[in-house]
C-alpha positions as CSV (number, residue, x, y, z in Angstrom):
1,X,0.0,0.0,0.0
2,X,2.7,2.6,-1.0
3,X,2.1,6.0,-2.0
4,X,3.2,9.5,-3.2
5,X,5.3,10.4,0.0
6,X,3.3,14.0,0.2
7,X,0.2,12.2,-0.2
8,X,-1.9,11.2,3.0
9,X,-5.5,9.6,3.2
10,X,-6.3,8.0,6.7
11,X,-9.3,6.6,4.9
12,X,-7.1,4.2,4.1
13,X,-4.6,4.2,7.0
14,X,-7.5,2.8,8.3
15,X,-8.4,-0.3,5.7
16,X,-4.2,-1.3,6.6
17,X,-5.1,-4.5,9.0
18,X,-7.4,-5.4,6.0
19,X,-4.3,-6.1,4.2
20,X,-1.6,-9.0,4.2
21,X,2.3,-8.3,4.0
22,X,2.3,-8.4,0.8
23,X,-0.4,-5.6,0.2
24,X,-3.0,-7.8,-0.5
25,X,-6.4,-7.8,1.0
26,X,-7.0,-10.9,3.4
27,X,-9.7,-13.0,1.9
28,X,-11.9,-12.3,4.9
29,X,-12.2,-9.0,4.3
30,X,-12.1,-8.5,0.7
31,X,-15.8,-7.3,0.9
32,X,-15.1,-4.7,3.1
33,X,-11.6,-3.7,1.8
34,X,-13.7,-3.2,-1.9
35,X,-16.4,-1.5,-1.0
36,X,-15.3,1.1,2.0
37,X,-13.2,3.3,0.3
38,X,-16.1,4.1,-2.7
39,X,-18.5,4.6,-0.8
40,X,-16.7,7.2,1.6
41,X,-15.1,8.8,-1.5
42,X,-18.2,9.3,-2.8
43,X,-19.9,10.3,0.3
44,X,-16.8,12.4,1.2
45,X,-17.0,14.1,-2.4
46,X,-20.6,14.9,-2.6
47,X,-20.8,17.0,0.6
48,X,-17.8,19.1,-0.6
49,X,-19.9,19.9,-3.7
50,X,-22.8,20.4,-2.5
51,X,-20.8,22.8,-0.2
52,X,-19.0,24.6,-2.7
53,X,-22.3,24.9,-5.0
54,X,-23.1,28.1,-3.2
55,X,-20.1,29.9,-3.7
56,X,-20.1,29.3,-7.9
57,X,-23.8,30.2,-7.3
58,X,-22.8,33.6,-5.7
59,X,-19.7,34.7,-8.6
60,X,-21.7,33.5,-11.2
61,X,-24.5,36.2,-9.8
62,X,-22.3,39.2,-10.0
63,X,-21.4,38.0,-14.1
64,X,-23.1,40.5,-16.7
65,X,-25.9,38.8,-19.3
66,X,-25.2,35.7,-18.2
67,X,-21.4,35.0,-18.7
68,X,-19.5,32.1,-17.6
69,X,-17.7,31.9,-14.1
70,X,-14.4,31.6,-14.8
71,X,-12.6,28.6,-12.7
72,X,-8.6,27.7,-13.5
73,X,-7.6,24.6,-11.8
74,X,-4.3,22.8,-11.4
75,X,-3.8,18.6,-11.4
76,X,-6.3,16.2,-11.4
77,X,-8.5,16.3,-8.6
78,X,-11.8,14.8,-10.4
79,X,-13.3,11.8,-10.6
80,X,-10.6,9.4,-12.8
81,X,-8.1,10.8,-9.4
82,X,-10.9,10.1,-6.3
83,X,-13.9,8.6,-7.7
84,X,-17.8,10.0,-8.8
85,X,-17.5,14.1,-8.5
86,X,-13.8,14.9,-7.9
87,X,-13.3,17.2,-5.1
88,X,-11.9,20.3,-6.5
89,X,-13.9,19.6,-9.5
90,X,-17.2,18.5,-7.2
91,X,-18.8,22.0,-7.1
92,X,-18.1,22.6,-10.9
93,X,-19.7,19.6,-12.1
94,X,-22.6,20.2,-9.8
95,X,-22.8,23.9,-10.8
96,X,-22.8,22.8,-14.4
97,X,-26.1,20.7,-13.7
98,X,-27.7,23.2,-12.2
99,X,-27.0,25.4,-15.0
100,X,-25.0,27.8,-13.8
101,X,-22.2,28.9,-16.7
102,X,-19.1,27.7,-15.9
103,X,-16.0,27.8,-18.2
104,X,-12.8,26.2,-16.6
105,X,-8.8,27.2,-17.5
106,X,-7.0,23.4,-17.4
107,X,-3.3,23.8,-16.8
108,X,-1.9,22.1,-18.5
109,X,0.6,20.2,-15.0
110,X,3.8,19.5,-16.3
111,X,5.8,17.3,-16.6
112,X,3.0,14.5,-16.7
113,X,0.2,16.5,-17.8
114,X,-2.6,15.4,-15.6
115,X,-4.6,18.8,-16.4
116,X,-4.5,18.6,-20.5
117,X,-4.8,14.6,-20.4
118,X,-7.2,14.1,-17.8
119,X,-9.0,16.9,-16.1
120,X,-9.8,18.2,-19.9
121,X,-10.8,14.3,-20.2
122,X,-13.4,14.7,-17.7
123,X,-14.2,17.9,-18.7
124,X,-15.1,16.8,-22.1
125,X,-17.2,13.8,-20.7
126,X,-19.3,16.3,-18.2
127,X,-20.1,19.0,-21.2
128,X,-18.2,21.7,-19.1
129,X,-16.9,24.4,-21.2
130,X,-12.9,24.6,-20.5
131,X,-9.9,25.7,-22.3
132,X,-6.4,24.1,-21.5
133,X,-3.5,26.0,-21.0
134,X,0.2,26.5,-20.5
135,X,1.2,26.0,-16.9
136,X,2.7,29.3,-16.8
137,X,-0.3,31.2,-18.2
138,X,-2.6,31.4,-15.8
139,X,-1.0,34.8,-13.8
140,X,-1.3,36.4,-17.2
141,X,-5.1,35.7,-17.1
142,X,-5.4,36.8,-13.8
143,X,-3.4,40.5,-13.9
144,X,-6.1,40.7,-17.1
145,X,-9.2,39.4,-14.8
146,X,-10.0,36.8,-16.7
147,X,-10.0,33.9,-13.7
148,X,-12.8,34.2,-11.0
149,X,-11.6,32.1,-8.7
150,X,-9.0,29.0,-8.4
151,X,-10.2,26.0,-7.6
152,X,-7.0,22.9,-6.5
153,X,-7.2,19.4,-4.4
154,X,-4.5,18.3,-1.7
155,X,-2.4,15.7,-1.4
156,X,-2.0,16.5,2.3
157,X,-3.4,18.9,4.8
158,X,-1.5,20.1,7.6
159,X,-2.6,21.3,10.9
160,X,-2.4,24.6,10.5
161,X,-3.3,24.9,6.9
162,X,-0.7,24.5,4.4
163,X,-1.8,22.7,2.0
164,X,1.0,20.1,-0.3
165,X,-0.7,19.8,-3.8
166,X,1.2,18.9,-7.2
167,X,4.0,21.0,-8.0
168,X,2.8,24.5,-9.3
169,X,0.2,24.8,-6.6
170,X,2.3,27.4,-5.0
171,X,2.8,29.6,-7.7
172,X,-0.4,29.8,-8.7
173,X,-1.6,30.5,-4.8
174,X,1.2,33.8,-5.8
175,X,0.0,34.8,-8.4
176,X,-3.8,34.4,-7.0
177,X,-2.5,36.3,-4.2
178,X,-1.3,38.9,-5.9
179,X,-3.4,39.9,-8.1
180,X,-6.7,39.3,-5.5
181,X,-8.4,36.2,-7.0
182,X,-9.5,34.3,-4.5
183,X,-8.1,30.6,-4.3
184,X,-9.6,27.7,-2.7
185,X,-8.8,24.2,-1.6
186,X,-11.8,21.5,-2.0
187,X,-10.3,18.6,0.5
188,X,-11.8,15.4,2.3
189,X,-11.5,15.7,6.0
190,X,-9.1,12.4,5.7
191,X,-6.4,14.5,4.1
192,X,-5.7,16.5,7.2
193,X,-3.0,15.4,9.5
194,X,-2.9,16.6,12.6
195,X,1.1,15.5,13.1
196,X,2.3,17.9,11.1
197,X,1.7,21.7,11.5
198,X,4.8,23.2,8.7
199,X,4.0,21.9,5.2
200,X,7.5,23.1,3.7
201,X,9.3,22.0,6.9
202,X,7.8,18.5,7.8
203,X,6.2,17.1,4.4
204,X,8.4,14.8,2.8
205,X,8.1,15.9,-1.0
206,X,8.4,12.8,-3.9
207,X,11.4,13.0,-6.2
208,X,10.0,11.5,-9.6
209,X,12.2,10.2,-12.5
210,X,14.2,12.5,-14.7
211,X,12.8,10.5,-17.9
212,X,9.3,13.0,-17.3
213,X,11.8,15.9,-17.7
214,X,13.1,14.3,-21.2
215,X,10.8,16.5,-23.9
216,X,10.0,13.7,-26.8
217,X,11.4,16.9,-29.2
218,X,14.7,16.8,-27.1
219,X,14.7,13.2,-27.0
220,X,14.0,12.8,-30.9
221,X,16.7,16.3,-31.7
222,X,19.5,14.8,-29.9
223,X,20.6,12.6,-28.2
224,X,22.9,10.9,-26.2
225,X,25.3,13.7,-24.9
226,X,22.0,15.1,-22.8
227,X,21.3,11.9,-21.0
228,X,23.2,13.4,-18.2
229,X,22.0,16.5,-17.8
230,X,20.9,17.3,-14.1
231,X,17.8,16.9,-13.1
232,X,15.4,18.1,-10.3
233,X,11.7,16.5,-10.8
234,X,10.1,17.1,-7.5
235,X,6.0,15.9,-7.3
236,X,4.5,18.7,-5.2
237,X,4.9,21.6,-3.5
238,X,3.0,23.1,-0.1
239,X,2.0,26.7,-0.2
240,X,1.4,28.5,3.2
241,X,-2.0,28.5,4.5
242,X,-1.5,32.8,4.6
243,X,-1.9,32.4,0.8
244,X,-5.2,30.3,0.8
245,X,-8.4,32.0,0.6
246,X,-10.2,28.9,2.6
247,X,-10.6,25.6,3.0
248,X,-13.7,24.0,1.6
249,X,-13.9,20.5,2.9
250,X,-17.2,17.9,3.3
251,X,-18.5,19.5,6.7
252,X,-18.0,23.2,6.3
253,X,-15.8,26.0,5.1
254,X,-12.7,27.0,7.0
255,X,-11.2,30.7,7.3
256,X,-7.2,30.7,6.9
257,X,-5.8,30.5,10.6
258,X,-4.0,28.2,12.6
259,X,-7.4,26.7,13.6
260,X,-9.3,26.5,10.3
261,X,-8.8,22.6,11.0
């Protein structure tokens, strides 16, 4: 049962005595062990939703004739990454039913492209009008106010609310910051953990191969005497709960302090 080393869900901290040695699930419990998870996902993701419904509800009443609230999100943090509504994607998909105009900026998340490949994916699949994007163009939308709001998941919650998310979180929370959008963080309560209180300090962040930093262009142009080239591929990054509007999780919305947990 390994996992991203930033990445923390005591959902399933809990389902570990389901599970042999070997990471499989005992035979006894192979009902349970199926089951549990889906079902609180789902449960877990609905609530922050229906949560979060409101808020789109309240931007989208402020738009002239009608136009589209604009949401950029970062990653995948939809369905295809937590099952039935997402969580940062939850109160977009939900808005979009209730026909509230949405239109959604996908970054594109280098070096894997989660964004372009998979939150676009799901975008596609749910009839929500989107656009993808370079990672580093969403503070050029913002100084031009063209993103209402940001919208992100977390890998990992700390206790006094940094939040570690894929790498590129944090300068987007900057750029959010500084140009006044307001940036939120739709999270399940099991991502909070309690033992830590400094993300940057005390989150251990996952160093992925240097083959994702490889460009096919490069890789096709030259080459050999590149191979060797340094490379630093972290997985995520934890901006300071001072830059994060709120928390939205399943239960209710948090203010940015040391208690919003």
């Amino acid at each position: 049962m390994d996992t991203r080393e930033q990445w923390l869900n005591l959902a399933v901290d809990e389902l570990r005595p389901l599970f042999d040695a070997n990471g499989f699930p005992l035979p006894s419990k192979i009902r349970v062990t199926c089951g549990f998870p889906s079902r609180h996902a789902r449960s877990l993701n609905r609530a922050i939703g229906a949560h979060g419904l409101p808020l789109l509800r309240a931007f989208a009443a402020k738009k002239p004739n009608g136009a589209p609230v604009n949401v950029l999100t970062h990653c995948n943090a939809g369905w295809l990454a937590t099952v039935d509504w997402g969580t940062a994607t939850a109160p977009i998909y939900m808005a979009h039913d209730k026909g509230i105009p949405i239109h959604v900026w996908v970054d594109e998340t280098r070096p894997r492209n989660q964004g372009a490949s998979l939150t676009a994916w799901e975008m596609v699949q749910h009839g929500v009008r989107h656009t993808v994007i370079a990672d580093n163009t969403g503070g050029h939308l913002m100084q031009h106010g063209m993103v209402d709001m940001v919208i992100v998941g977390a890998d990992r919650v700390t206790a006094q609310g940094d939040v570690c998310n894929k790498i590129g979180t944090y300068l987007k929370a900057l750029a959010a910051k500084d140009n006044g959008v307001p940036f939120y963080v739709a999270l399940p309560s099991p991502t909070i953990d309690f033992s830590v209180t400094d993300g940057v300090a005390e989150i251990p962040i996952e160093q992925r191969g240097a083959d994702e930093l490889q460009p096919r262009q490069a890789q096709e142009l030259h080459r050999d005497d590149r191979q060797d080239d340094p490379h630093d591929n972290r997985g995520a990054a934890a901006p300071d709960h001072r830059l994060l509007l709120l928390l939205r999780w399943q239960r209710a919305r948090r203010e940015r302090d040391h208690d919003c947990v």
